[in-house]
C-alpha positions as CSV (number, residue, x, y, z in Angstrom):
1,X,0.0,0.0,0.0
2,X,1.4,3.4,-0.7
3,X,0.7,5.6,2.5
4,X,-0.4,9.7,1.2
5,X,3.0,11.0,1.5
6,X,4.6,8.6,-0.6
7,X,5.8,5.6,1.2
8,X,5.2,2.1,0.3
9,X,4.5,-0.6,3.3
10,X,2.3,-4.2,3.5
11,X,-1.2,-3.6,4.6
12,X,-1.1,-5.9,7.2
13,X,2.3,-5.1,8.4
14,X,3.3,-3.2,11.7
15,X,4.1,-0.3,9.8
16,X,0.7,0.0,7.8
17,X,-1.1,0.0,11.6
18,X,1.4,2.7,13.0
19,X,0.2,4.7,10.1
20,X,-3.2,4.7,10.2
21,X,-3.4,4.9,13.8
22,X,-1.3,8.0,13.2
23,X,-3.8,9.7,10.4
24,X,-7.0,8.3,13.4
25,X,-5.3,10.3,16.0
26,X,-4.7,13.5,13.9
27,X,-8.3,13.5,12.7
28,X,-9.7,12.2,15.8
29,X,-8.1,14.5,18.3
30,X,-7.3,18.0,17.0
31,X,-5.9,19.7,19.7
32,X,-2.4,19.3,20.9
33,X,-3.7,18.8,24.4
34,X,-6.2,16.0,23.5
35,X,-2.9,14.7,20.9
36,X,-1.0,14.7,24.0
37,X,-3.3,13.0,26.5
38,X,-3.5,10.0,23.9
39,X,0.3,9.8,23.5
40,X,0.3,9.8,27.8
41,X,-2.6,6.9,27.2
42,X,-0.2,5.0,24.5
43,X,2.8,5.5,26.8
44,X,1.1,4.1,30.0
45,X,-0.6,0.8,28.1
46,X,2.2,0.3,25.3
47,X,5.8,1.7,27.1
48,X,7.7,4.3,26.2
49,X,8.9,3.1,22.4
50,X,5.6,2.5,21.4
51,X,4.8,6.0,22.3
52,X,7.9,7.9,20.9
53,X,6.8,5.9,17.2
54,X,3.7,6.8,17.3
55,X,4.8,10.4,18.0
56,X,7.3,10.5,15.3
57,X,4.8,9.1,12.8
58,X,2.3,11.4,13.8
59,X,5.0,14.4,13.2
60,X,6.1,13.2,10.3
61,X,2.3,13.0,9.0
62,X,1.4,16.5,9.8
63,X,4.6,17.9,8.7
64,X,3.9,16.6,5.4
65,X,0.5,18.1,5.6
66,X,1.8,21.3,6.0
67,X,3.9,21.0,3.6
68,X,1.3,20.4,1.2
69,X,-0.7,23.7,2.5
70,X,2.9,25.5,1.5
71,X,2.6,24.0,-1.8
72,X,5.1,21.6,-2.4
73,X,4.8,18.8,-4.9
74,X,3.0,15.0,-3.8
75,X,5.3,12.7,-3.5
76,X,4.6,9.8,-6.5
């Protein structure tokens, strides 16, 4: 599958469920407070790596979003 900034990854891979639960919790929660509060959530049930991917996914998500506000180019 070939996530909306580009990447490829299996759909039933670890990677493909990081993802989406990254694009749930941007939609879902659109404050940084309530963003936060679910990371705290993740970090208490999962540990502290689970957390910190689902952070950096989650950044790397909304960074590209922004970037496609700025106009930049989709990735093919």
């Amino acid at each position: 599958m070939r996530t909306v900034d580009g990447r490829e990854m299996g759909n039933y891979s670890a990677d493909w469920f990081l993802y989406n639960e990254a694009m749930w919790v941007l939609k879902k929660y659109r404050s940084k407070r309530t963003r936060q509060e679910y990371l705290g959530k993740v970090r208490g049930n999962r540990g502290e790596e689970q957390m910190q991917r689902l952070r950096d996914e989650m950044l790397l998500l909304w960074q590209w979003k922004e970037g496609q506000k700025n106009g930049a180019s989709t990735a093919s």
